[in-house]
CHARMM internal coordinates of N, CA and C (Angstrom, degrees):
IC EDIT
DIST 1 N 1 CA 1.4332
DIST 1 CA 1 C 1.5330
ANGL 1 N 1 CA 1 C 107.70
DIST 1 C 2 N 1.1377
ANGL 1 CA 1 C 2 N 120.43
DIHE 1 N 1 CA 1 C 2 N 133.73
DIST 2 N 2 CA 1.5871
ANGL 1 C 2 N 2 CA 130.74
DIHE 1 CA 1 C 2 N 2 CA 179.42
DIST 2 CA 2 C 1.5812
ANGL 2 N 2 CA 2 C 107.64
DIHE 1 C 2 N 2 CA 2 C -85.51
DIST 2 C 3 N 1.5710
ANGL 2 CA 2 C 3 N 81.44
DIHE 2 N 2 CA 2 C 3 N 124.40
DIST 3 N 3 CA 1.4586
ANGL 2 C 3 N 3 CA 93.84
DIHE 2 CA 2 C 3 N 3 CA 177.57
DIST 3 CA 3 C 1.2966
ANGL 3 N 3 CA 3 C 120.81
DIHE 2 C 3 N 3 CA 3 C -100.64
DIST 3 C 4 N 1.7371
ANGL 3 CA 3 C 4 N 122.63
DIHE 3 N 3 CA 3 C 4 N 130.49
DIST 4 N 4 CA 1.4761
ANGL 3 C 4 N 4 CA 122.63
DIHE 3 CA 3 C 4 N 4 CA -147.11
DIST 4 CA 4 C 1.4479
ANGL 4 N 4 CA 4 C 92.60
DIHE 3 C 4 N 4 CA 4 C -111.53
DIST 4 C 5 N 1.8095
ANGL 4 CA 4 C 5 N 92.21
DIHE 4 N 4 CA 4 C 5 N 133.65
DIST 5 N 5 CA 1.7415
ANGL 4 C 5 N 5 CA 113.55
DIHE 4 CA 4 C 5 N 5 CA 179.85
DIST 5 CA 5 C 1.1009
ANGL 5 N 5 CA 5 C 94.86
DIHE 4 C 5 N 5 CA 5 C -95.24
DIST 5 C 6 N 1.9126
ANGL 5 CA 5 C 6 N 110.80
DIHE 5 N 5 CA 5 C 6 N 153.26
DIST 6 N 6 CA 0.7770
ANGL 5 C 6 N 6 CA 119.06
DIHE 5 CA 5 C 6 N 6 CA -175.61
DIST 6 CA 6 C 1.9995
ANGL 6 N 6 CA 6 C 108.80
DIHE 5 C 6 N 6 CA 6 C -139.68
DIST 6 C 7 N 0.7974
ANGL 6 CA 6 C 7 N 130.51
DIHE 6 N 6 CA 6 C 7 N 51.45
DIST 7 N 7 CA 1.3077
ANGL 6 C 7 N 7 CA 156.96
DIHE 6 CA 6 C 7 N 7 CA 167.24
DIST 7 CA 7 C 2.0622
ANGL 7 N 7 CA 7 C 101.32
DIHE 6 C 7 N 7 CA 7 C 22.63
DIST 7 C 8 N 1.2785
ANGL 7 CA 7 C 8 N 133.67
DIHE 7 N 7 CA 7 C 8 N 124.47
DIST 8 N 8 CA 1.4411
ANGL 7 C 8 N 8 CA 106.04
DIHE 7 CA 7 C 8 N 8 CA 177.75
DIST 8 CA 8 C 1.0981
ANGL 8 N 8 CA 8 C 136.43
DIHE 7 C 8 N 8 CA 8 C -82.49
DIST 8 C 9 N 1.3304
ANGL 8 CA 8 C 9 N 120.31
DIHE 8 N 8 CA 8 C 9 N 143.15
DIST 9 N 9 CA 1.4719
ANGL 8 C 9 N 9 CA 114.39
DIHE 8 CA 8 C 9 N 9 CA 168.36
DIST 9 CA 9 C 1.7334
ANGL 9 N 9 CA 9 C 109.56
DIHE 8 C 9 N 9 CA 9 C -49.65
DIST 9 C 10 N 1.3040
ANGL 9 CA 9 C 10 N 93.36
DIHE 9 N 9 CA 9 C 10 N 140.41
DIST 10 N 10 CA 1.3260
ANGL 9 C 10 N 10 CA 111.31
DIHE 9 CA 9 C 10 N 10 CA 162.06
DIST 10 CA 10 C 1.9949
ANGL 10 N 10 CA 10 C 108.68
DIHE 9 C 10 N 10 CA 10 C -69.61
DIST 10 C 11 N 1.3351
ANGL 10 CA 10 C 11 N 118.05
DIHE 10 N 10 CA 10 C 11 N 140.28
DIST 11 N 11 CA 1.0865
ANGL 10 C 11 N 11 CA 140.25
DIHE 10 CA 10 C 11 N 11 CA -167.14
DIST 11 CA 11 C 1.9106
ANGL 11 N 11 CA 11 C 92.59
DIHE 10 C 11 N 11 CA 11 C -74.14
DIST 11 C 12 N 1.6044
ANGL 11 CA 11 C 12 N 105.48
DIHE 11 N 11 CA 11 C 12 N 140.16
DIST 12 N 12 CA 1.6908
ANGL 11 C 12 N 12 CA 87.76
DIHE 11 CA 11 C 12 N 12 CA -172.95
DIST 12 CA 12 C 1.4211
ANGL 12 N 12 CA 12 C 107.50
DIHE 11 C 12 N 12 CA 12 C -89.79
DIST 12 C 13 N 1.4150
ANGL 12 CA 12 C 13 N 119.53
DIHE 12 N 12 CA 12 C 13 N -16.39
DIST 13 N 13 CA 1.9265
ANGL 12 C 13 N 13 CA 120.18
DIHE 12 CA 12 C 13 N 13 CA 158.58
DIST 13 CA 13 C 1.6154
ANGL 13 N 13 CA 13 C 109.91
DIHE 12 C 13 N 13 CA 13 C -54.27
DIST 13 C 14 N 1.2954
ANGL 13 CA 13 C 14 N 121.58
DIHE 13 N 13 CA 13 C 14 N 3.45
DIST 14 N 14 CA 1.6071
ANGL 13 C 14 N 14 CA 102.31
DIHE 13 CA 13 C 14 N 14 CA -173.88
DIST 14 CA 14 C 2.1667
ANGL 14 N 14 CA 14 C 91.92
DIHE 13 C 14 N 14 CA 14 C -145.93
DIST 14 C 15 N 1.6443
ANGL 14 CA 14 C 15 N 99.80
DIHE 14 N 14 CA 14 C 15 N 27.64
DIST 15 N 15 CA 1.3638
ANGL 14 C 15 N 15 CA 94.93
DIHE 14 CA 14 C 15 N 15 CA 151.33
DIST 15 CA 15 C 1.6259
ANGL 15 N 15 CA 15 C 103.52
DIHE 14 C 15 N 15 CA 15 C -151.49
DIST 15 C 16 N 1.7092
ANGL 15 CA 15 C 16 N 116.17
DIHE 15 N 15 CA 15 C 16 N 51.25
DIST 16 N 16 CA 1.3396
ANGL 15 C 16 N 16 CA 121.01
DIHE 15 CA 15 C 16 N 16 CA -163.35
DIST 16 CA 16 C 1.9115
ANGL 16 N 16 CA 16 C 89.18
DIHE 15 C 16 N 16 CA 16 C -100.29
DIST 16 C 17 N 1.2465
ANGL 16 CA 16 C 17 N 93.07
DIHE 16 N 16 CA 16 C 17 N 144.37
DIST 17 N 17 CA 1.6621
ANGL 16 C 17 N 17 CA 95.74
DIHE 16 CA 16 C 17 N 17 CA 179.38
DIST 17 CA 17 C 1.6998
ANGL 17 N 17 CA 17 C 96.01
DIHE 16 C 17 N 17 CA 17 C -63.25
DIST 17 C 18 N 1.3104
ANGL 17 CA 17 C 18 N 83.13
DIHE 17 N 17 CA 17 C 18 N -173.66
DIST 18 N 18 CA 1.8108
ANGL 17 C 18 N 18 CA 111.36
DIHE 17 CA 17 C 18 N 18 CA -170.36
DIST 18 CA 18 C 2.0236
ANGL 18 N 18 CA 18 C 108.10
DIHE 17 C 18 N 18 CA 18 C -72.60
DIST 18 C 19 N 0.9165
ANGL 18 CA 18 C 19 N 134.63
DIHE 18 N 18 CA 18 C 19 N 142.91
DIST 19 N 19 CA 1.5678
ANGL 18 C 19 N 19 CA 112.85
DIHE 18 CA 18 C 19 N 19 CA 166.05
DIST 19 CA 19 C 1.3510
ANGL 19 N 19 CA 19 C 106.79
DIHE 18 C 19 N 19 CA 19 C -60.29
DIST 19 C 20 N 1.6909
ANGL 19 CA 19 C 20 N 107.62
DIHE 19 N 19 CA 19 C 20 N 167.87
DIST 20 N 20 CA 1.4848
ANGL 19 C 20 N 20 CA 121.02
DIHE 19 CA 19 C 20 N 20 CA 158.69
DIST 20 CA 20 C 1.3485
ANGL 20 N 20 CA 20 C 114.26
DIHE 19 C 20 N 20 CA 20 C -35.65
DIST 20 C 21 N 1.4295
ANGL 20 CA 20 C 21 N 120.90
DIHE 20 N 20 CA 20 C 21 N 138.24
DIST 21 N 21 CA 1.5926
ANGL 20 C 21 N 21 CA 110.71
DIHE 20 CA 20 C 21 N 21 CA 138.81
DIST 21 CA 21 C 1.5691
ANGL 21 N 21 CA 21 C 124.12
DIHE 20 C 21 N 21 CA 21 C -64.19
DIST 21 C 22 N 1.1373
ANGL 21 CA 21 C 22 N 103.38
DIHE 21 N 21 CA 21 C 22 N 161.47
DIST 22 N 22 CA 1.4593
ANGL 21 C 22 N 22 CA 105.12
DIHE 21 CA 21 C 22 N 22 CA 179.44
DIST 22 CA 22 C 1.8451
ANGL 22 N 22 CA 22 C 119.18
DIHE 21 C 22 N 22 CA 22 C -78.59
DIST 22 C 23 N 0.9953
ANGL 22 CA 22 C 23 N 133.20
DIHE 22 N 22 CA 22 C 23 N 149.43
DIST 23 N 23 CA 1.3328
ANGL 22 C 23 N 23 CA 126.10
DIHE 22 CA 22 C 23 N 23 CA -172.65
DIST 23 CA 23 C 1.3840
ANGL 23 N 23 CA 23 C 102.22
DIHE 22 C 23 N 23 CA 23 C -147.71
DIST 23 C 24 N 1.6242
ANGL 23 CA 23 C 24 N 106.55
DIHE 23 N 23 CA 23 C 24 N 162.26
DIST 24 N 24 CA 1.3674
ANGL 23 C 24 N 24 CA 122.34
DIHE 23 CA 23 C 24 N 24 CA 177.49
DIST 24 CA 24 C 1.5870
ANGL 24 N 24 CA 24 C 134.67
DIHE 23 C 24 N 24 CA 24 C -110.04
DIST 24 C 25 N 0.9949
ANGL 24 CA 24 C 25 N 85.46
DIHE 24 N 24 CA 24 C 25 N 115.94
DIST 25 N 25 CA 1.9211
ANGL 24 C 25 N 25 CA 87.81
DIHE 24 CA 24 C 25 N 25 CA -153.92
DIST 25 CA 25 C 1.6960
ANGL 25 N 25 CA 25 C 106.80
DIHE 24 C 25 N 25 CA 25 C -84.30
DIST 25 C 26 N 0.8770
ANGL 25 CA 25 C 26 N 103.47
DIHE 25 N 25 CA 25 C 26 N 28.03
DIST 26 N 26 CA 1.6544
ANGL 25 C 26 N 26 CA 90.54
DIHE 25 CA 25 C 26 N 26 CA -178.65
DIST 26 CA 26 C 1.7486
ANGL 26 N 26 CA 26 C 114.55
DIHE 25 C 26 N 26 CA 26 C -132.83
DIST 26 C 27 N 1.0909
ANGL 26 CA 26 C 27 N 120.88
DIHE 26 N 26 CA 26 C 27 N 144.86
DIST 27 N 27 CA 1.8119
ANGL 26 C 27 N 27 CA 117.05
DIHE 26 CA 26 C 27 N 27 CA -175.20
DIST 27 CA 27 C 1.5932
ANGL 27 N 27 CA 27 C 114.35
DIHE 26 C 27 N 27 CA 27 C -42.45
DIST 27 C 28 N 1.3370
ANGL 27 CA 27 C 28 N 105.51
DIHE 27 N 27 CA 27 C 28 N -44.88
DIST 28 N 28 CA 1.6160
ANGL 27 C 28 N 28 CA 100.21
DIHE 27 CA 27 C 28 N 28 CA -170.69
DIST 28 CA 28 C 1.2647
ANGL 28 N 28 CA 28 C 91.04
DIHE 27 C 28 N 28 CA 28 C -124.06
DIST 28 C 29 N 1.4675
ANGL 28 CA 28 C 29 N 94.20
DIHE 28 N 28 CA 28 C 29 N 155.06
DIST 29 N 29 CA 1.5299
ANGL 28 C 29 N 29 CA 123.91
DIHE 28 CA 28 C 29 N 29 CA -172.75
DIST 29 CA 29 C 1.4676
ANGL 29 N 29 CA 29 C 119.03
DIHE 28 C 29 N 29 CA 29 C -146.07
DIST 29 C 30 N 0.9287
ANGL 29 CA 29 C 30 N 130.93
DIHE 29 N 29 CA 29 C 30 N 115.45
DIST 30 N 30 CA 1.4616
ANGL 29 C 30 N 30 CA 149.31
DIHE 29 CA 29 C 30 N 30 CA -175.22
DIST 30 CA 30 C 1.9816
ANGL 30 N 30 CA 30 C 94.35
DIHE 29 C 30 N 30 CA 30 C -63.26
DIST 30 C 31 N 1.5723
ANGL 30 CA 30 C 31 N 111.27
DIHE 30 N 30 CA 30 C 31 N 117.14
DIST 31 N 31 CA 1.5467
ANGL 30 C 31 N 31 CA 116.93
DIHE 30 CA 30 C 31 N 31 CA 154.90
DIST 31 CA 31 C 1.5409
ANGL 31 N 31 CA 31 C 128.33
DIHE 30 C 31 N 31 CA 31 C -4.89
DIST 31 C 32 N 1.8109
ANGL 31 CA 31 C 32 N 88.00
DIHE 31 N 31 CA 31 C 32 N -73.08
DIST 32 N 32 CA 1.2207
ANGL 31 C 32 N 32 CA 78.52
DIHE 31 CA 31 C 32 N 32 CA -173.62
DIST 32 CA 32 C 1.6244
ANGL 32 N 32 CA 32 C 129.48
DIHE 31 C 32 N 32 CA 32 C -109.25
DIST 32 C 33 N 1.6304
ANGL 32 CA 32 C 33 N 115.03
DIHE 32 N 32 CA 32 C 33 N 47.22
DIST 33 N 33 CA 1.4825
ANGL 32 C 33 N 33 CA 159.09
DIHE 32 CA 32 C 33 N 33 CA -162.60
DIST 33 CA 33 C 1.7724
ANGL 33 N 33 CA 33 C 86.51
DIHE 32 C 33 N 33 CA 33 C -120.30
DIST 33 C 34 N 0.7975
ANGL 33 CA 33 C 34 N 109.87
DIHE 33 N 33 CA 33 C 34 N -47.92
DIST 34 N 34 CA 1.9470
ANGL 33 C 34 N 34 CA 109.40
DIHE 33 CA 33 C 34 N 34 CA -156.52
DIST 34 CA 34 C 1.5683
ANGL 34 N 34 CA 34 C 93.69
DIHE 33 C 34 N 34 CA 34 C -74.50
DIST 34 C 35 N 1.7861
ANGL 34 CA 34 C 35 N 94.14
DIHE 34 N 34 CA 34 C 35 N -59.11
DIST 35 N 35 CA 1.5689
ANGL 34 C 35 N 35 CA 106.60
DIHE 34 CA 34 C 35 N 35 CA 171.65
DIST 35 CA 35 C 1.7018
ANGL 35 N 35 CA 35 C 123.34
DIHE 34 C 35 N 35 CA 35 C -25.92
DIST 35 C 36 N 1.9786
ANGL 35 CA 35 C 36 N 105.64
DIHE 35 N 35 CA 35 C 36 N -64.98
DIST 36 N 36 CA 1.2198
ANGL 35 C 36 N 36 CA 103.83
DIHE 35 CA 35 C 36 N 36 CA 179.35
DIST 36 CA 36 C 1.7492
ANGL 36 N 36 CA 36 C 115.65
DIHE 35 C 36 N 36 CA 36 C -57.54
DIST 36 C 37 N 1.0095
ANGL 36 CA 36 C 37 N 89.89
DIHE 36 N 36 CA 36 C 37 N -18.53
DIST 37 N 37 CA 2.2120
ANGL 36 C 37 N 37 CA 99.02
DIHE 36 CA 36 C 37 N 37 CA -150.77
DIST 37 CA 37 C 1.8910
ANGL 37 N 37 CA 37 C 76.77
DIHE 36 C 37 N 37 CA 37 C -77.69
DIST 37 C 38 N 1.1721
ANGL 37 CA 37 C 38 N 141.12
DIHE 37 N 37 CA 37 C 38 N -47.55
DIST 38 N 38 CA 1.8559
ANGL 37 C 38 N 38 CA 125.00
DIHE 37 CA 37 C 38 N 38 CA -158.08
DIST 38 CA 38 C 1.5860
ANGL 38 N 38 CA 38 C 77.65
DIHE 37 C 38 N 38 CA 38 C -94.10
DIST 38 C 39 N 1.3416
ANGL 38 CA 38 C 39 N 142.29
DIHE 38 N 38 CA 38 C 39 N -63.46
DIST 39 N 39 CA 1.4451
ANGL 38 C 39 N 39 CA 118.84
DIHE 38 CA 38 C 39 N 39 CA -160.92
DIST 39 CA 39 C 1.8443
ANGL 39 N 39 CA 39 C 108.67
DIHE 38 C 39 N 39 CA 39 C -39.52
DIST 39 C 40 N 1.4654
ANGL 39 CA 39 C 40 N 96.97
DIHE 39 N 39 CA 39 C 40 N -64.03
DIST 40 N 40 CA 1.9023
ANGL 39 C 40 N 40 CA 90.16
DIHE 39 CA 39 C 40 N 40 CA 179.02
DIST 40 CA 40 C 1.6254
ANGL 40 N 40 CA 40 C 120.99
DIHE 39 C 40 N 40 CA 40 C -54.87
DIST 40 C 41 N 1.5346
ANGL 40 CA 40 C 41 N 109.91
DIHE 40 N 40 CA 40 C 41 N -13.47
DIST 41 N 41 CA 1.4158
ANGL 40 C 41 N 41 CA 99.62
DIHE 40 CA 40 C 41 N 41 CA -177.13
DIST 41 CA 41 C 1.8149
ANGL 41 N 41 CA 41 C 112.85
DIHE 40 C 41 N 41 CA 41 C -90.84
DIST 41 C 42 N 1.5688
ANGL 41 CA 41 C 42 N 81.81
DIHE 41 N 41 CA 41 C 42 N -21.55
DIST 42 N 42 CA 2.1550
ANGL 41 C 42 N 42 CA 82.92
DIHE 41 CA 41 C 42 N 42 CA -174.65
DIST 42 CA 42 C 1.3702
ANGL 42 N 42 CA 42 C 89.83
DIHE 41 C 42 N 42 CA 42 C -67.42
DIST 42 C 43 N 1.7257
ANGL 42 CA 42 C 43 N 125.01
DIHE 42 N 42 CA 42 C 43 N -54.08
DIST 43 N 43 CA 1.6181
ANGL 42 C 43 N 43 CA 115.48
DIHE 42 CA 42 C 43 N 43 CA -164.06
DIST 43 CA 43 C 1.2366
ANGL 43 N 43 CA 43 C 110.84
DIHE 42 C 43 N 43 CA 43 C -48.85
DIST 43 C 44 N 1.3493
ANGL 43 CA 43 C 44 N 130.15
DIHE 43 N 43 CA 43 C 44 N -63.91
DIST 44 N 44 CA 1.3096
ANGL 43 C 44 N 44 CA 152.47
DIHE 43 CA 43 C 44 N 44 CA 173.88
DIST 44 CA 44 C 1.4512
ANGL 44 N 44 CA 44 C 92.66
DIHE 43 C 44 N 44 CA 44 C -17.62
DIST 44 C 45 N 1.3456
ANGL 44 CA 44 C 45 N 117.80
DIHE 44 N 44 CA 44 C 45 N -89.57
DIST 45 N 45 CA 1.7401
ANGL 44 C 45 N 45 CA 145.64
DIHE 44 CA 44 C 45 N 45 CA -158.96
DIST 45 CA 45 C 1.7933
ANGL 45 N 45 CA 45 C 95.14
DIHE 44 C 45 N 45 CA 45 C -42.16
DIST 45 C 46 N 1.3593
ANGL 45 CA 45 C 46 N 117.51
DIHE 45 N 45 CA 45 C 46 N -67.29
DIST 46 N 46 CA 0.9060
ANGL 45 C 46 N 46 CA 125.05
DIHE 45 CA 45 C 46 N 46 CA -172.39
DIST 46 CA 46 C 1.6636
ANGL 46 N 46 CA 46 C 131.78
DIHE 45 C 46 N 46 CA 46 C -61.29
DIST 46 C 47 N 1.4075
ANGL 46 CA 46 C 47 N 102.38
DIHE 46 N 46 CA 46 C 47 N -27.71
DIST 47 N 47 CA 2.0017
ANGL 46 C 47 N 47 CA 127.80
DIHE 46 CA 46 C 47 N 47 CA 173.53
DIST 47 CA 47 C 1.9270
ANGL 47 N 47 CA 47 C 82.83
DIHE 46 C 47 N 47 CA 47 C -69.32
DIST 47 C 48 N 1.5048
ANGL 47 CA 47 C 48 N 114.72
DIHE 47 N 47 CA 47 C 48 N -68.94
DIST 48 N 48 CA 1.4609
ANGL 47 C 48 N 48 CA 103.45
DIHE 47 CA 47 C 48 N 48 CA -166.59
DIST 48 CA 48 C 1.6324
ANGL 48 N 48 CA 48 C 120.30
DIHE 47 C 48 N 48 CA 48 C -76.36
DIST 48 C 49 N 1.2096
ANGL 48 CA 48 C 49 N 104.45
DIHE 48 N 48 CA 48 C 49 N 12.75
DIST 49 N 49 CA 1.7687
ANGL 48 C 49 N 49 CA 99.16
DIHE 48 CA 48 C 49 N 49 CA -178.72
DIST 49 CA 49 C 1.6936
ANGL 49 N 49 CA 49 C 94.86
DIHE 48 C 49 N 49 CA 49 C -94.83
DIST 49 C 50 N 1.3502
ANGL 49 CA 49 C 50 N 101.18
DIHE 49 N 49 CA 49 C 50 N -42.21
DIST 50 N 50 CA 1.7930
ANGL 49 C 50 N 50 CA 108.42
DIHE 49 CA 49 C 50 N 50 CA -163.49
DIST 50 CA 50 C 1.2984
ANGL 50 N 50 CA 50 C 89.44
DIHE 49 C 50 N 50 CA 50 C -69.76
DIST 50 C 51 N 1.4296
ANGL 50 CA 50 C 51 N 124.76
DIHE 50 N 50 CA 50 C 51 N -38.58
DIST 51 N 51 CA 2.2738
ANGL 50 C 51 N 51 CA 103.19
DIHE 50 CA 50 C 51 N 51 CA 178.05
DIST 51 CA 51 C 1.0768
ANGL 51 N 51 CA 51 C 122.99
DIHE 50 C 51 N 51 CA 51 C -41.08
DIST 51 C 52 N 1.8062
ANGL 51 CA 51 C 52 N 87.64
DIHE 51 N 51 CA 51 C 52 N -57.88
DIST 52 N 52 CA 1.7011
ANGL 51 C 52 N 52 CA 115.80
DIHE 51 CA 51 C 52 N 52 CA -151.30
DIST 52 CA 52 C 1.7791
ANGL 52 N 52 CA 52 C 93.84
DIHE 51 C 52 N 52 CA 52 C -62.52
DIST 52 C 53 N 1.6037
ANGL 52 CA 52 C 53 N 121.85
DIHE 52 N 52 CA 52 C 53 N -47.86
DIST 53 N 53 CA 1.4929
ANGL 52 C 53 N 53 CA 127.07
DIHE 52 CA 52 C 53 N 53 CA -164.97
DIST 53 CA 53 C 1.3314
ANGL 53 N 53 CA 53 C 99.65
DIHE 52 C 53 N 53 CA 53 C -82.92
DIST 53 C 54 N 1.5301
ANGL 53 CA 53 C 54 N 129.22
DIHE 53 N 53 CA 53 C 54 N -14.08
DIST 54 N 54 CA 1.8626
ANGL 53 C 54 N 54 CA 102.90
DIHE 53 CA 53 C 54 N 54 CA -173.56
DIST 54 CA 54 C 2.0534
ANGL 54 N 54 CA 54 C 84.08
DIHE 53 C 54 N 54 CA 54 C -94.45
DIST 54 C 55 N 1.8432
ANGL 54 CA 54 C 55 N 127.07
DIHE 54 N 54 CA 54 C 55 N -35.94
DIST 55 N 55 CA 1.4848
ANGL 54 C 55 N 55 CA 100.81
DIHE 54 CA 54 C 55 N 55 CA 164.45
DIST 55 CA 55 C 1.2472
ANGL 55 N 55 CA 55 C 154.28
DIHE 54 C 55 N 55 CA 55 C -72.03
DIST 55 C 56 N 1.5783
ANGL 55 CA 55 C 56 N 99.99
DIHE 55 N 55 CA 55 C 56 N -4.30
DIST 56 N 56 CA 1.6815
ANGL 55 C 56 N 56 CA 126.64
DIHE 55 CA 55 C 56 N 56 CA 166.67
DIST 56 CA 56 C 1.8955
ANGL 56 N 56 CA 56 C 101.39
DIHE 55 C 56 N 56 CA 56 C -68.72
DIST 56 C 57 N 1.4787
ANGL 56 CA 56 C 57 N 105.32
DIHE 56 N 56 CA 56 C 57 N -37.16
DIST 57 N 57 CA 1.5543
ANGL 56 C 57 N 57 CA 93.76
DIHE 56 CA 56 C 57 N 57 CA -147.12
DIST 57 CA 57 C 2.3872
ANGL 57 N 57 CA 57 C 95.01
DIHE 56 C 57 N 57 CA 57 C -86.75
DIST 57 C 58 N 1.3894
ANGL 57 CA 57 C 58 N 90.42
DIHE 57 N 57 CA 57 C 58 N -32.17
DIST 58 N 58 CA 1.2925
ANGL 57 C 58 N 58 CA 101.88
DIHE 57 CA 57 C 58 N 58 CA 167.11
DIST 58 CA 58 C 1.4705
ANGL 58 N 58 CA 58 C 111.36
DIHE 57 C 58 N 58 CA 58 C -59.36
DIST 58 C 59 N 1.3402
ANGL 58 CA 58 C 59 N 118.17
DIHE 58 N 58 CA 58 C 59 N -60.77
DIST 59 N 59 CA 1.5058
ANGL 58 C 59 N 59 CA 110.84
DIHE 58 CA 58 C 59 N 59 CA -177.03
DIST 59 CA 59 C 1.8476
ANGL 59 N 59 CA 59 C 120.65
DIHE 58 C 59 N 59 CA 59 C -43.73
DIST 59 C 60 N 1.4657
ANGL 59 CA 59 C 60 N 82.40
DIHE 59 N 59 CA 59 C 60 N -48.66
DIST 60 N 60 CA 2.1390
ANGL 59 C 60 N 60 CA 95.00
DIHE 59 CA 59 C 60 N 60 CA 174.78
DIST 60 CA 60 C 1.4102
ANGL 60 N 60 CA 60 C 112.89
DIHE 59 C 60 N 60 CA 60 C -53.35
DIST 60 C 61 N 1.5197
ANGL 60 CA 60 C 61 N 109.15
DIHE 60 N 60 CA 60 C 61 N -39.47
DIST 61 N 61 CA 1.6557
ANGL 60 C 61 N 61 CA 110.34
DIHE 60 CA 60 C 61 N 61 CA 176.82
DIST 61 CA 61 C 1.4082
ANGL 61 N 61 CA 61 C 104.24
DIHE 60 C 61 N 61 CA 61 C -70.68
DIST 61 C 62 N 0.7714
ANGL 61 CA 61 C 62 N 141.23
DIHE 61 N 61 CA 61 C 62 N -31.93
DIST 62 N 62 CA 1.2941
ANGL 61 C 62 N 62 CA 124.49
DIHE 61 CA 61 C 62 N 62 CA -170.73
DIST 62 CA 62 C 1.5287
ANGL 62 N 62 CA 62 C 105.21
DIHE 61 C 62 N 62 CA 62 C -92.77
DIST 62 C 63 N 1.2835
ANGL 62 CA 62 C 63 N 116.92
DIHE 62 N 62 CA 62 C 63 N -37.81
DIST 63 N 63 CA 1.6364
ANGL 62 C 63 N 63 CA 113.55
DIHE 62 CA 62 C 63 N 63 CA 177.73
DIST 63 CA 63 C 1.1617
ANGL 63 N 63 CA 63 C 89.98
DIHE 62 C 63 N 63 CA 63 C -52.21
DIST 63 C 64 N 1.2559
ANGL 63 CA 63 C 64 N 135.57
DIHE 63 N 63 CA 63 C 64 N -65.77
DIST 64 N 64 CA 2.0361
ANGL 63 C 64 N 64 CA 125.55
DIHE 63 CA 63 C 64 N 64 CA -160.37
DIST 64 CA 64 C 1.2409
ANGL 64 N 64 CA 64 C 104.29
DIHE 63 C 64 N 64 CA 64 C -67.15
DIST 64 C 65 N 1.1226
ANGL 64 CA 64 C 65 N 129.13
DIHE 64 N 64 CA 64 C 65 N -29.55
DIST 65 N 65 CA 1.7665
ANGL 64 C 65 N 65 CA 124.58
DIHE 64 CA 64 C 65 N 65 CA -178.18
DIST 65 CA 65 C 1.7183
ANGL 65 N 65 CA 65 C 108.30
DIHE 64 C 65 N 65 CA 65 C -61.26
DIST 65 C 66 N 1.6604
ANGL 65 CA 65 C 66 N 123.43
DIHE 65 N 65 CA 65 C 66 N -44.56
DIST 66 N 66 CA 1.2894
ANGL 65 C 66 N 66 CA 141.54
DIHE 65 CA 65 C 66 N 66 CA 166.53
DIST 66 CA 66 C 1.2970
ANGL 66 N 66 CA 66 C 113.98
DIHE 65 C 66 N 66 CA 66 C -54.94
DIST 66 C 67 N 1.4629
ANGL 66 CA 66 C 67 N 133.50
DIHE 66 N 66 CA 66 C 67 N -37.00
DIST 67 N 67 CA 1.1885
ANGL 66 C 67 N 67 CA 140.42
DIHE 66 CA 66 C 67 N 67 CA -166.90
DIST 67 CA 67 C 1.8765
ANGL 67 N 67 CA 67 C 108.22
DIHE 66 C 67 N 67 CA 67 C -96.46
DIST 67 C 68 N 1.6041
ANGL 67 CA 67 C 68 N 96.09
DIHE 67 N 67 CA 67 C 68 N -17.94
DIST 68 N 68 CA 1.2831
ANGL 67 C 68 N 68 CA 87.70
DIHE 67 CA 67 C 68 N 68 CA 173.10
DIST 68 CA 68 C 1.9260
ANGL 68 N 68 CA 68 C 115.70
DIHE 67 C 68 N 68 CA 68 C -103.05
DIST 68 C 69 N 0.9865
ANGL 68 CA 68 C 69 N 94.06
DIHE 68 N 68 CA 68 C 69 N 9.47
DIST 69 N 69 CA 1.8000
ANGL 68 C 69 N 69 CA 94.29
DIHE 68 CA 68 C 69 N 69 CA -175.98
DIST 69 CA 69 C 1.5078
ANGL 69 N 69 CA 69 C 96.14
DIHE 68 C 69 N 69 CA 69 C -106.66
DIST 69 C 70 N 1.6950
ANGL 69 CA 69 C 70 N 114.83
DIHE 69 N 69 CA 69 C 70 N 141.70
DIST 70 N 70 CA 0.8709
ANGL 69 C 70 N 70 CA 103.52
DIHE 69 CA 69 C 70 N 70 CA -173.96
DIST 70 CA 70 C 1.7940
ANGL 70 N 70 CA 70 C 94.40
DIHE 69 C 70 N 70 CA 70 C -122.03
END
COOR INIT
IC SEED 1 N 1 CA 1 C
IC BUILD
């Protein structure tokens, strides 16, 4: 009798988007206020894109690695 694989779900805490960036809600804004507010948002953006894309791209390898063994 064949026994049926079933490949795992990925956990939904470890395919949750990125948080908000931070933004500035008010008409005027001081230079170097704007300055700090995109420096913390590129670091930010960029620390959670490179997680989220090197455990997205790992998870896919392994889903096709499972799908190809029989």
């Amino acid at each position: 009798m064949p026994v049926k694989r079933t490949f795992p779900e990925a956990p939904a805490l470890l395919l949750k988007e990125c948080n908000p960036l931070k933004t500035i809600d008010k008409p005027e804004v001081k230079l170097s206020e704007l300055m700090d507010t995109v420096s913390k948002n590129y670091s930010k953006y960029h620390e959670c894109a490179a997680v989220t894309d090197a455990w997205q791209e790992w998870y896919k390898d392994q889903q096709k690695i499972f799908k190809e063994v029989k």
